[in-house]
N, C-alpha and C positions, 0 to 999 in steps of 0.2 A: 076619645082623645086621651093620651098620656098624661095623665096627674102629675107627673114627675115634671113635666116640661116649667124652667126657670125654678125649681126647688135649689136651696143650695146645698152647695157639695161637702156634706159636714166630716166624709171621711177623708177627704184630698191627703193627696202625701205629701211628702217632704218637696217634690219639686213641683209641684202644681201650686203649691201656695208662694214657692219664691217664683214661681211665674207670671202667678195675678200679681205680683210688688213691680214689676215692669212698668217703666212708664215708654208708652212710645214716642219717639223721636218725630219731630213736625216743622217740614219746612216753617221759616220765616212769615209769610204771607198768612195761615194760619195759626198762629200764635196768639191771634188777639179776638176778640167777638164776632167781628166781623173782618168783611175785606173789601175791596173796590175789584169792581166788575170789567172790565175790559173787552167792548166788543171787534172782533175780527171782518173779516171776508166773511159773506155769506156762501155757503155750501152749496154742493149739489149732489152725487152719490160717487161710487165707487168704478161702476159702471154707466159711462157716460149714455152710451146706446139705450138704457131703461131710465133714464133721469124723468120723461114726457107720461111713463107709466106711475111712477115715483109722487112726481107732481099732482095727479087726480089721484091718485090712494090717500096721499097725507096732504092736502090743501093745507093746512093751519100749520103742517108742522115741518115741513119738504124746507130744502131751503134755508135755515134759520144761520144762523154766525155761528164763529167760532166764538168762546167765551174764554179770557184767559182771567186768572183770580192775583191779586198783586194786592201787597200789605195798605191798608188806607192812610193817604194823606194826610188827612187830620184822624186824630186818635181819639179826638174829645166824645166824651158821652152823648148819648142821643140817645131819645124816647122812641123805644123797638115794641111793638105791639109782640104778646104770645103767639106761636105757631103752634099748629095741632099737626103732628108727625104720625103715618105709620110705617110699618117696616114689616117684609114677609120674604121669608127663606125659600125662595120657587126652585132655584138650580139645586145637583147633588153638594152632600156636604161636603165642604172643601175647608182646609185647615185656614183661621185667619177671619171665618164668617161672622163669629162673635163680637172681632175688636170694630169691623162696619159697625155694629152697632151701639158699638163703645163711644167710637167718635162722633159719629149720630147725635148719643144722646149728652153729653158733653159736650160740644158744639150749641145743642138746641138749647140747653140747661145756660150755658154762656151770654146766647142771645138772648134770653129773657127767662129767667129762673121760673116764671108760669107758665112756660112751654110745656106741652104733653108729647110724650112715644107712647104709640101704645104696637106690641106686637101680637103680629098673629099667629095665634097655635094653631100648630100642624099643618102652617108652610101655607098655598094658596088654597087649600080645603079651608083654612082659618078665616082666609080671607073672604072668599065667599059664604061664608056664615057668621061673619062679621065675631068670631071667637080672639077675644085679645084679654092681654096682657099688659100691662101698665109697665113700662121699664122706667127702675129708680137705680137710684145708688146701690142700695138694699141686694135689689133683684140682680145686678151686672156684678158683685161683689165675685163670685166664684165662677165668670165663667170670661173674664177679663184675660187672654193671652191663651185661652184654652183652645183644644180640638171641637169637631164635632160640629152642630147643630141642634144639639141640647138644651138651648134654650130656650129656643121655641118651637123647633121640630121642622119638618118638613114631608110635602105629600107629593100628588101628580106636579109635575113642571111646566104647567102652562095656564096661563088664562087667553083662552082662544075661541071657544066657543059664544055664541051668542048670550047663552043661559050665564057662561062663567062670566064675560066681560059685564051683562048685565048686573050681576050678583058683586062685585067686585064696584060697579059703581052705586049699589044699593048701598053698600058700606062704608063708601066716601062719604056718602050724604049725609048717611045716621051719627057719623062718629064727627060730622065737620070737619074732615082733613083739609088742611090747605097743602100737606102733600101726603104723595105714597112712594116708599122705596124699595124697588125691588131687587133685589140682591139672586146675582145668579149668571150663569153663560149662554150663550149664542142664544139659545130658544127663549130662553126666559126674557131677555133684552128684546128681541123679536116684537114677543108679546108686549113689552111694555110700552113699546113706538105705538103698537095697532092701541092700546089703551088710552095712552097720550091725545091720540088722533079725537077717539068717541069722546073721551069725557068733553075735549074744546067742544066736540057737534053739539053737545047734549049741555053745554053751559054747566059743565061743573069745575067747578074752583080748584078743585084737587091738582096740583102738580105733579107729575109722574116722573122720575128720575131712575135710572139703570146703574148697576154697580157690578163691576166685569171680576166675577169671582167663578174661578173653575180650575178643579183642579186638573184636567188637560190639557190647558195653556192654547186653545186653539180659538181664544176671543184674540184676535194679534188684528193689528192695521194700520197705519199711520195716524191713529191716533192713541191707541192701546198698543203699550208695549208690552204689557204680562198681564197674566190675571193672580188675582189672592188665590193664594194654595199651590200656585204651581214651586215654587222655590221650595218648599216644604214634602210636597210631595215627592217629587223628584231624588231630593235629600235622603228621604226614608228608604227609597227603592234601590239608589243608587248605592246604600250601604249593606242592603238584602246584596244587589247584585254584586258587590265587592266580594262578601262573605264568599256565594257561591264560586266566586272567582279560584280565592285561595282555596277554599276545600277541593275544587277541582284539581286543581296543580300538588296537592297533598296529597290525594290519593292513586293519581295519575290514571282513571282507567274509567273515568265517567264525562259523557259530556252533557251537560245541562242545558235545557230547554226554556228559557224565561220569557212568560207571557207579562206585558203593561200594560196598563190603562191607555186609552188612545183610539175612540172610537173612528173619528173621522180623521184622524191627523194623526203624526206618529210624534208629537213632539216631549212626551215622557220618556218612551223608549231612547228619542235623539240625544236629551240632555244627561240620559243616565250613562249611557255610552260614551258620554265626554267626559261623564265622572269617573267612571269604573274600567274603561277600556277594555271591556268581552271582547272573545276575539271576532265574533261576527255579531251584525247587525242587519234584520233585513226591514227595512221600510217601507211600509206603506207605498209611500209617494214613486221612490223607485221604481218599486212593480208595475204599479199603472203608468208610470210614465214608458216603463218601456215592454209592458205589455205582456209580462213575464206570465208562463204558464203555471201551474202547481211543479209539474213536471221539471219544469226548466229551475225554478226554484230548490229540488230535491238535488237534484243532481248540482248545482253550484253547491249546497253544503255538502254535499259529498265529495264534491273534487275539494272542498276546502281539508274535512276529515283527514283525507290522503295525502294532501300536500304536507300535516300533521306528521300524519304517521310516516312518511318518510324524513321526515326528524326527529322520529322513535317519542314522540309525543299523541298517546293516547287521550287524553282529555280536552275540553274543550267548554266554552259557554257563549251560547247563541244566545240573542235577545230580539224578541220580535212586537209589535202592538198588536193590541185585542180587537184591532179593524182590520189587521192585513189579509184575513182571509175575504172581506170585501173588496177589496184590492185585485186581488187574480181576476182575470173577466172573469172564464168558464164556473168558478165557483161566485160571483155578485151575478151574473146569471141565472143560475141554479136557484139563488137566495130569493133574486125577483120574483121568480115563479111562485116560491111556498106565500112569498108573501102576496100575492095576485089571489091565491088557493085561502089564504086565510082572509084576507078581505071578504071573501065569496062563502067565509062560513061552512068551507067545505072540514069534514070531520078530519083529524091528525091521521087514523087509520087506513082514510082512503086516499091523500095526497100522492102517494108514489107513485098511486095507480092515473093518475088523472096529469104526471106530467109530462114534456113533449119527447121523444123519443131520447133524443139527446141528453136531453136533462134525467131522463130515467137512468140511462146508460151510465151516465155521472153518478148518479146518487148511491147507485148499486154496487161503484168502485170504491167508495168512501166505505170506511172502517164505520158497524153498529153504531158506536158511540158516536163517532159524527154526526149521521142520520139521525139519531134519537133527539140532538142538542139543533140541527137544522128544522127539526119540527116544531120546535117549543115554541108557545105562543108569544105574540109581537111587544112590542115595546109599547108606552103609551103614544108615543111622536110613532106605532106603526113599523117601526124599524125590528129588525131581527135583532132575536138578547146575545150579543157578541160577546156580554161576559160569562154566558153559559156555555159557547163553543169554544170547546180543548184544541184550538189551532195548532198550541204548542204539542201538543199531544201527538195530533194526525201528524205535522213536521214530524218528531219524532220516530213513527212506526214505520213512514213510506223512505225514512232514511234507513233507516234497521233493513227493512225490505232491499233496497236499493243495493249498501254495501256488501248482501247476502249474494246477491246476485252478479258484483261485480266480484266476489270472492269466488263465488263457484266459475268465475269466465276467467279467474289468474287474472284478473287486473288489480285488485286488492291481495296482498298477500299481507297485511298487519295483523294485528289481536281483532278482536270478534267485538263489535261495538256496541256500549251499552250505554244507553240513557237515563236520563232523570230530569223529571218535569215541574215545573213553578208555575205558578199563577201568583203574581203579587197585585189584585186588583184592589183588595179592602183594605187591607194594613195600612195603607198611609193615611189614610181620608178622615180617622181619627186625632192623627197625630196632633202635638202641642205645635204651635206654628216657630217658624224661626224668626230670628229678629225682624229679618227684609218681612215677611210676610205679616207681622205684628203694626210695622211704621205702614207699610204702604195702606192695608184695612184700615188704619187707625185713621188716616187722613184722607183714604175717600168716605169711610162716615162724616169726618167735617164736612168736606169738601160738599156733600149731600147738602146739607144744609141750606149752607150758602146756595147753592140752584136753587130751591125754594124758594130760598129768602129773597133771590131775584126775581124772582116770578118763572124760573126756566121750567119749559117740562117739554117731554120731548129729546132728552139731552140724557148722555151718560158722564158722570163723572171719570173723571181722567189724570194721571200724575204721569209729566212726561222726565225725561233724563235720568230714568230711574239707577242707569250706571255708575251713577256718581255720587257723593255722599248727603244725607237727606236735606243737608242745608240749602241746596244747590237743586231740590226738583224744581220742577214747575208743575203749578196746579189748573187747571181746567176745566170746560166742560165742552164736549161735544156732540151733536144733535145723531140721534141713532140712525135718522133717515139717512146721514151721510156714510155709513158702515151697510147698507143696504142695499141689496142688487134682487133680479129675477130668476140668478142664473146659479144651481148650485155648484161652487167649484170644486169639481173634484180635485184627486190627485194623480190625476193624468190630461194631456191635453184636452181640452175642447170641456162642453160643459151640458148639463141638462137643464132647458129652460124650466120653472116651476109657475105658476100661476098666482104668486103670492110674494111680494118682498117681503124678503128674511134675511137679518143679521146668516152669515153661512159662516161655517168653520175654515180656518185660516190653514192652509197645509202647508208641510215644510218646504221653504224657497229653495229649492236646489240650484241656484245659480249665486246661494248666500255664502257669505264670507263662513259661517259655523260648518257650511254643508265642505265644503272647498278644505278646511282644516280635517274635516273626519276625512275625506275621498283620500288624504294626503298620507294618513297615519293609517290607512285601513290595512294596508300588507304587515304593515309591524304589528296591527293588533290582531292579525290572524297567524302569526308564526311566531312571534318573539314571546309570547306572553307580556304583555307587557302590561299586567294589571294595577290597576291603582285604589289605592283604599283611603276612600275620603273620610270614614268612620262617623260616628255620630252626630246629628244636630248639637252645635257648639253655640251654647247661649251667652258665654261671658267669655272673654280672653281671644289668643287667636282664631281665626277661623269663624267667629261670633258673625262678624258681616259682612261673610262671602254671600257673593247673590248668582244665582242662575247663568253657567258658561256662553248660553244662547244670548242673554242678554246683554251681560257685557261683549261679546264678538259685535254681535250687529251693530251696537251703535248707536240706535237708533234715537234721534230728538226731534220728532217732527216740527214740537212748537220752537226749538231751538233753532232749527233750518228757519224756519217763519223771519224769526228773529233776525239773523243773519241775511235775510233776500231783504227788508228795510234797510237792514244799518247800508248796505248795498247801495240801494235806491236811493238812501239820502244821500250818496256819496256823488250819486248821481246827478242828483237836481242843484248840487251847491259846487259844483267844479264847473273847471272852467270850458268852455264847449269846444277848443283847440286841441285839449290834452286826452290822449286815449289812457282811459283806466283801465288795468286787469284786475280781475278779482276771480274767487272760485266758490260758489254755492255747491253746496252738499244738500244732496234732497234723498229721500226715500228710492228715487229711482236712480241716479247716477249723479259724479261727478264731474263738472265741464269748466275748463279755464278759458273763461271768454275774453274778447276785445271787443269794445264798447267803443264807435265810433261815432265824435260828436261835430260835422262841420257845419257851418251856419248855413249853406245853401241847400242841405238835404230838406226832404219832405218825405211825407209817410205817401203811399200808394194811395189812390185813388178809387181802388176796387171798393165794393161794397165787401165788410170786414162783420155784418149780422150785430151782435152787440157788443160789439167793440166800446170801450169806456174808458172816461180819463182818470188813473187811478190817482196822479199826484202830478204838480206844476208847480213851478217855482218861478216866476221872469229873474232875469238876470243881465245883463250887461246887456237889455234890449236884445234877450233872446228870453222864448217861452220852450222848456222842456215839458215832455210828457212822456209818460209812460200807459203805455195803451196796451192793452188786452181783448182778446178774443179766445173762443173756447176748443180752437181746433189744435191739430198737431204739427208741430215745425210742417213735416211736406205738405203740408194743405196751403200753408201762406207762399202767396205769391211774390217774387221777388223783389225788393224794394229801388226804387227810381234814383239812377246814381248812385252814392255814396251811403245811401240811409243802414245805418245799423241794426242786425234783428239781434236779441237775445230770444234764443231757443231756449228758456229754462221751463222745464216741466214744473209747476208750481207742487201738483199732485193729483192725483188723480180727483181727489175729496173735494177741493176747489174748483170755483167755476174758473178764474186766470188760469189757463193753458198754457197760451203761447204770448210772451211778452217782448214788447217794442219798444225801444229808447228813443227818440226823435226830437231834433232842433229844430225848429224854426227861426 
């Protein structure tokens, strides 16, 4: 282990030290010791078709409510027993990982000044060796608003196996945690749910709580609107890619290649291209949605090159993610194979030789340096090292190739094209976080807390309305099992079933309002130049609390939608049953402006409705309203008898209320 790990940083410079002076901004509701707990709708998953597989994997934990967190009532003191906290770094480092444990331990220090943190060095290797770290004032002094994961480090990303979840609850026992916080994305939260689950089997006391930090930004769902590090990330790359912007159009005779982070999802590559305006962008998700060959892909940026150059503009900057070459079939194909070869322990020198004709035939068309980077050994999660494969590269050569050959056929007749290639995958992962990234870490380490301190486990902390300013978030907690499916979704139609529920990566919605603005601006940003240079992370003055363009476009306020479908239903049960209401809920899934019809002779159907439930009643002028639920889809409910009223609101998919019904008696 690293001796360095929580030393403090005695040589810090001039802005690292006015950066630990930062204090993060914190919703209302967390302001004080504690909060009062709020419980919801109880859950069911994402995908409703695996909910019954869902249910027998996590017995104890499937299921559970939404938890919303709201300032308490009474303020008065009260006798709070110590809690005993740990905390372990499992996902990559992501800017912002620090201040989780800022608020953590601050929070814990709040609730009762004999509270212990203790963290584990060297990520979940610490953890199953039960290696920690006592975090004080002392020890968080230099590393308060910082980059990195230097404070306690970080190893493999999972506790999954038998030995590991075993080891990992050897260490609950010894240290007496009443909780464990794991800090990290999609797989690490995974792991936390399946942890969650054993320790309830096994009678251990530990609480398990999930904290959505990555800097890929591809934890997203209606309940997670961003994760810590992506706003920061984004920030650093988008300013790399600005630079290359301008140098390109200064020099006029190079086009540039930039690879990003974005293993399964492209949404770094997305938000930087809404900063910086490159004139092309190729996505992930586009490809596989529509199936796009390598081939087919050369030649669009070729015909984009030429459409250049016949406005005597030779330069150019393409932006691509470090997943898109799983994206192409024929090449996530190819990729299956080595890794089917490498499962099987077959030697790197005989694999060519051992794959199916096709895939040889592939392999052999690919430029040296590809092949050499398609044999490197797998990932820990098994997967192929995509940050070791020069995507951008190969783009590159089979374009050179391409316009060589549309030059020698006279279909190109411009200057002789030349490239240059970026990889920006480490640079940002260090970075100092920015403000948005400092507030939102700093209040799900509260936010942690409190789950504990409720008895949650099970559950990831959550801050929703993040578009708006931090007085105005809202805090929560939601159960992981409800962000869980069987099925992993890729980023093209349809889906491969897996054998195991897993938290999966969120791919860009291309039917989203962000997606809809790039498709809009995409011809201007391939001929006009229309570069934008958003410059530096701005920590004071303007600019200081711009947050992610994805974030603010979307929208997105699930617990705020929530909020709004009651204020709704009260309006409901207290009117008068003559008077038709409009009104118009905003949900995750669409917008509908309903008429809600109330006459005293209707009645609800008679069908068997499965478990249908009364969610709220109110009698009234010798009428009884209801609102009733069942778990199916508008076309599945049958039509209602006479005059009776349906709302068709999609609650969410994450809710068991589906499909909801107003009804007078």
């Amino acid at each position: 282990m690293n001796a360095d790990f929580g030393a403090p940083k005695e040589h810090a410079g001039g802005l690292q030290q006015r950066r630990a002076l930062y204090q993060p901004r914190l919703p209302p509701c967390l302001q004080g010791p504690t909060v009062r707990a709020e419980y919801g709708d109880a859950t069911t998953t994402i995908d409703p078709s695996c909910a019954h597989v869902l249910a027998q994997a996590f017995p104890n934990t499937f299921g559970q409510p939404l938890v919303s967190f709201v300032a308490p009532a009474d303020a008065a003191a009260e006798e709070r027993p110590p809690i005993r906290v740990g905390v372990v770094f499992s996902g990559r480092q992501s800017p912002g990982g620090h201040n989780v444990v800022w608020g953590l331990h601050d929070a814990l220090k709040a609730y009762n000044p004999q509270s212990v943190l203790y963290g584990f060095v060297g990520g979940t290797e610490g953890l199953f060796a039960n290696k920690t770290l006592e975090i004080t004032d002392d020890v968080l002094a230099s590393y308060k608003n910082q980059g990195g994961f230097d404070l306690l480090g970080r190893s493999i990303d999972q506790i999954r196996t038998t030995k590991q979840v075993s080891s990992a609850m050897a260490t609950c026992h010894s240290l007496n945690l009443d909780g464990l916080v794991i800090i990290g994305g999609v797989t690490s939260n995974s792991d936390a749910a399946q942890l969650a689950e054993t320790l309830i089997q096994n009678n251990c006391k530990t609480k398990v709580v999930g904290v959505p930090v990555s800097l890929n930004g591809d934890l997203k769902n209606q309940f997670v609107e961003t994760t810590v590090g992506f706003d920061t990330v984004c920030k650093v790359n988008s300013q790399l890619v600005s630079n290359v912007c301008l140098d390109a159009i200064s020099a006029g005779k190079y086009y540039y290649f930039v690879r990003l982070m974005g293993r399964k999802a492209s949404h770094v590559a997305f938000e930087c291209a809404l900063q910086s305006h490159p004139n092309m962008l190729i996505l992930g998700e586009e490809v596989a949605l529509s199936k796009l060959t390598l081939m087919e892909i050369i030649n669009k940026i070729c015909d984009g090159v030429q459409a250049r150059a016949e406005l005597g503009k030779y330069h150019g900057v393409l932006v691509i993610p470090e997943g898109l070459i799983e994206s192409i079939p024929e090449m996530y194909a190819l990729i299956q194979e080595i890794n089917i070869l490498h499962n099987n322990n077959v030697p790197v020198a005989e694999m060519s030789s051992q794959l199916s004709p096709w895939a040889a035939a592939l392999f052999q068309f690919l430029p040296p340096f590809i092949r050499r980077e398609l044999l490197l050994h797998q990932e820990s999660d098994n997967s192929a090292q995509l940050s070791q494969i020069d995507t951008e590269q190969l783009l590159a050569h089979l374009v050179e190739t391409e316009m060589i050959k549309r030059t020698k056929e006279g279909r190109y007749k411009g200057r002789k094209f030349s490239s240059v290639c970026h990889f920006f995958g480490y640079q940002a992962r260090g970075s100092i976080p920015s403000n948005f990234d400092c507030d939102y870490a700093y209040a799900l380490g509260r936010i942690s807390l409190h789950m504990i301190a409720a008895g949650l486990t099970g559950y990831m902390a959550t801050v929703a309305n993040l578009k708006d300013p931090v007085d105005k978030w809202r805090c929560a907690a939601a159960p992981l099992t409800a962000m869980m499916s069987l099925k992993r979704h890729l980023r093209g139609p349809g889906a491969i079933p897996i054998g195991k529920p897993s938290i999966h990566p969120s791919p860009i919605d291309l039917k989203g309002k962000a997606y809809e603005l790039l498709r809009e601006k995409a011809s201007s940003f391939l001929l006009d130049d229309f570069y934008r240079t958003p410059g530096g992370i701005q920590f004071e003055g303007p600019g200081s609390d711009a947050k992610p363009i994805t974030l603010t476009i979307e929208n997105q306020d699930y617990v705020g939608d929530i909020e709004i479908l009651k204020e709704c239903l009260s309006k409901v049960e207290t009117s008068n049953p003559f008077i038709w209401l409009e009104f118009q809920i905003k949900t995750k899934l669409r917008t509908r402006s309903l008429n809600i019809g109330m006459p005293t002779d209707d009645v609800f159907p008679g069908e068997d409705h499965g478990e249908a439930r009364v969610l709220s009643g109110d009698p009234q002028g010798g009428h009884q309203f209801h609102v009733i639920s069942d778990g199916r889809a508008d076309s599945d409910v049958p039509p209602p008898q006479r005059r009776a009223a349906p709302l068709p609101f999609q609650v969410s998919s994450g809710l068991k209320p589906a499909c909801v019904w107003v009804v007078v008696e």
